[in-house]
N, C-alpha and C positions, 0 to 999 in steps of 0.2 A: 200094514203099510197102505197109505191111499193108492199106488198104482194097484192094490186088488180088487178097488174096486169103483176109482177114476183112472181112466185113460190118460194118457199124455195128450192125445188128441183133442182133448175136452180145453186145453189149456187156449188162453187169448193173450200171454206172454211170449213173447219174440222173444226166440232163441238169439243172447248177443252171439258174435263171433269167437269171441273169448272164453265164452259159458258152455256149460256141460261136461266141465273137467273135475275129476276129482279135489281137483285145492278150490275151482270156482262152478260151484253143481248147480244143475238148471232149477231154478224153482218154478213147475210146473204148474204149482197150484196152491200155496203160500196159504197154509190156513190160519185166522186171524182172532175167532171169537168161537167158544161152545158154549152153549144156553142149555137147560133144562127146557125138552120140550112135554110134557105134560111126567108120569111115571114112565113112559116106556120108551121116551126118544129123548134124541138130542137134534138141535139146531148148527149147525159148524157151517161159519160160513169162508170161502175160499175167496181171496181177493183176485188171483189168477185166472182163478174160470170164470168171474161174474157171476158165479152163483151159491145159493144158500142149499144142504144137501140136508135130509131128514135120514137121520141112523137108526136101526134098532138099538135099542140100549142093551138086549142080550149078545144080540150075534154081531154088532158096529157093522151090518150091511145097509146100505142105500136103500131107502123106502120111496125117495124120492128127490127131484133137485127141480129147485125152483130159481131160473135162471141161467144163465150162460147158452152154449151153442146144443145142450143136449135137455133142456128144458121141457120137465113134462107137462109145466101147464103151459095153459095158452093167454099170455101175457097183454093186457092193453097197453097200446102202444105211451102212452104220460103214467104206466106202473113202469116202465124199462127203467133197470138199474145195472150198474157196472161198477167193478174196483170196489167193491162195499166195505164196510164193517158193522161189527158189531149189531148183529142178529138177534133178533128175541122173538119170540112166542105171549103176547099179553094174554091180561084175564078176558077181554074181549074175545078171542081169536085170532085178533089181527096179528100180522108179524110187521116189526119194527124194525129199520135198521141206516145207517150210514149209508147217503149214494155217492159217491166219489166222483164218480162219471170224468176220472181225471185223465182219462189216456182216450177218450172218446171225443164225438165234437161239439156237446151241450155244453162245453165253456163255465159249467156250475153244478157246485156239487149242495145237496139238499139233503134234509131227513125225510124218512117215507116211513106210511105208515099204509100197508096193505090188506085189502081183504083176500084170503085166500079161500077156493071153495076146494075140498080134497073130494069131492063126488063128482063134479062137473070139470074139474081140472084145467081153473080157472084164475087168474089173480086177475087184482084192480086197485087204481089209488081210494084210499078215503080221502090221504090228508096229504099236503108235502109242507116240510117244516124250511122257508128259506129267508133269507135276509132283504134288506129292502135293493142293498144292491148284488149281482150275481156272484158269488164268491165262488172258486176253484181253491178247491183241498186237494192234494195229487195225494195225500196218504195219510193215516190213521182215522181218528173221527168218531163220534159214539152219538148218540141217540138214549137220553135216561126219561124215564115217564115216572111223573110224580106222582103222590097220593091221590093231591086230588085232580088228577087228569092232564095239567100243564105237562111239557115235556122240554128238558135242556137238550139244547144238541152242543156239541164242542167238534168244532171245527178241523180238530186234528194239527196238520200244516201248516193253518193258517191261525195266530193267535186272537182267536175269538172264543167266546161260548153265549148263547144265544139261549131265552126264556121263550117260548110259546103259549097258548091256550090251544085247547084237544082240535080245535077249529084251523089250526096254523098262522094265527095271526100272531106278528110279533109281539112281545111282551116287553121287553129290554135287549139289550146287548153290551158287552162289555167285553172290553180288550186287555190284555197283559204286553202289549205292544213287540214284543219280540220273543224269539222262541217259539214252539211245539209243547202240544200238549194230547198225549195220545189219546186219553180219552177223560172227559170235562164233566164233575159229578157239582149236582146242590145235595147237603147234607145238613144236617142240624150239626149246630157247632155253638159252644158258650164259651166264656175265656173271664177271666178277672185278673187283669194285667197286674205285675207285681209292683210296677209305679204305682204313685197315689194318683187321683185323680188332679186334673189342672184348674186353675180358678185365677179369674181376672177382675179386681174391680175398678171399676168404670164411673168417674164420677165427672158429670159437665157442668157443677154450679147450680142446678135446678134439680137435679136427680141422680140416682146413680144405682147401679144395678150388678152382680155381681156374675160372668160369665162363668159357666161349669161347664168339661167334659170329658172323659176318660177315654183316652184311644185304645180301640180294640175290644171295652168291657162290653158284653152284649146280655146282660142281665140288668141293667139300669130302669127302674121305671120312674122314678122322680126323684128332683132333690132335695134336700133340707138346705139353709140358710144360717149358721152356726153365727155367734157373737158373744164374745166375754173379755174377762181380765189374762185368760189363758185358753187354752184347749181344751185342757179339764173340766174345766168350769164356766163352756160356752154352752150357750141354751138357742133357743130354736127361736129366728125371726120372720121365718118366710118358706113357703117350699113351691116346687111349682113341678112340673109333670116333666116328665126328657122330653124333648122334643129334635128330631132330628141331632148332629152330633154334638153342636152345641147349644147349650140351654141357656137361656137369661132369663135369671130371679130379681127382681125389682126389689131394691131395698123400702120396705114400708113408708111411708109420711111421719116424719115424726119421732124411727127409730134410732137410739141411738149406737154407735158401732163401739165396742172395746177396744184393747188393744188384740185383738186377735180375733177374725173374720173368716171363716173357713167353710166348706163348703160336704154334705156329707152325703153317698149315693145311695141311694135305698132301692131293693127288687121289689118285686111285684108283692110281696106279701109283706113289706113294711119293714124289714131287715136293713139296716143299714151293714153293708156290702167291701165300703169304702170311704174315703176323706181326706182332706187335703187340707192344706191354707190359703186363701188369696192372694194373690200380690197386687201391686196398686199398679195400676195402667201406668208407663212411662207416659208423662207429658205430651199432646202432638208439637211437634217443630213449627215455630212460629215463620211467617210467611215474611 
């Protein structure tokens, strides 16, 4: 049990008046996240004390706690964090984690990335990962570091998740507009939707070109330009590279179109993937 070896006293959660009954038990020290810290420890961090505690991995005794009121290192004042989540150990050294700082008066919660020194008994910021304006997360939150050094953070509370570089400058940002999300991952992901792909042609009396794009497929790398008496027996008039979600293939000079114009997806290795048919652009409304 953690009171063997956190105190109740260690906690920065106000006892309500209601709390600390059997049907409503105080949570003292709410723990949130355990990381693998190197073979012989763990990382667990507690959202209730403000701090991150270092375990043996044989005996689960306290090796150390980095943070809150019983803090063995000696903290710079812009590494202070509070309410956190989501604790890690990098291949740097550094440790990485959610600052909440949601029940404190910094008004904005950020990702931190910390140098810790375990000989001098010391932390300090490298990096803080924040938005361009101040956001407050009161709860959840994570911190992922990518392969090649960028790092997302996901805002927890607040429905954001945010791209950085190892430097903390933003990268993008993007929102799901409503709801929580407890903690915000990038992952490789492919998909080849069971629709066919969609196709538009486009013709203004001088030229015309046929619109291609498959929503959701993320294996696309260019397209073909299909034309015949049928489907079967359409041949190739044109292809042109994906280009964002939709692609426009230019029908050549001079080609002529069958009765059947379709459009076919190819990956990266020349695999045709997918295919569809054209439709003709509805008319624009005359003015």
């Amino acid at each position: 049990a953690s009171l063997d070896e956190v105190p109740v006293t260690e906690s920065r959660h106000v006892l309500d008046e209601d709390g600390g009954t059997r049907a409503e038990p105080y949570d003292y020290i709410h723990l949130n996240a355990v990381s693998l810290d190197g073979d012989d420890g763990f990382l667990v961090s507690a959202r209730n004390t403000s701090t991150v505690y270092r375990l043996d991995r044989e005996s689960a005794s306290v090796d150390w706690r980095l943070g809150g009121h019983s803090s063995d290192f000696e903290i710079d004042g812009d590494a202070e964090f509070a309410w956190q989540h989501d604790a890690h150990r990098r291949a740097d050294g550094t440790i990485t984690l959610f600052d909440n700082q949601s029940e404190d008066d910094a008004g904005w919660s950020r990702g931190l990335r910390l140098a810790v020194d375990e000989d001098a008994m010391t932390a300090s910021l490298v990096t803080q990962y924040t938005p361009e304006q101040d956001r407050l997360s009161a709860t959840q939150g994570n911190l992922q570091e990518l392969a090649g050094g960028n790092v997302v953070v996901g805002w927890g509370s607040r429905p954001f998740y945010s791209e950085f570089d190892r430097d903390g400058t933003l990268l993008y940002e993007a929102t799901f507009t409503a709801g929580t999300s407890y903690r915000a991952y990038v992952l490789p992901w492919s998909a080849s939707p069971a629709t066919p792909p969609d196709a538009q042609l486009v013709e203004d009396g001088r030229s015309a070109s046929v619109f291609a794009s498959w929503n959701g497929a993320t294996e696309v790398a260019s397209w073909l330009l299909v034309t015949g008496p049928d489907e079967a027996s359409a041949v190739e008039i044109a292809r042109a590279p994906r280009e964002r979600f939709e692609t426009e293939i230019p029908i050549p000079a001079g080609a002529t179109l069958g009765a059947y114009v379709g459009v076919r997806a190819m990956d990266a290795a020349g695999e045709v993937i997918g295919g569809g048919a054209a439709q003709i652009a509805a008319p624009e409304p005359s003015s």
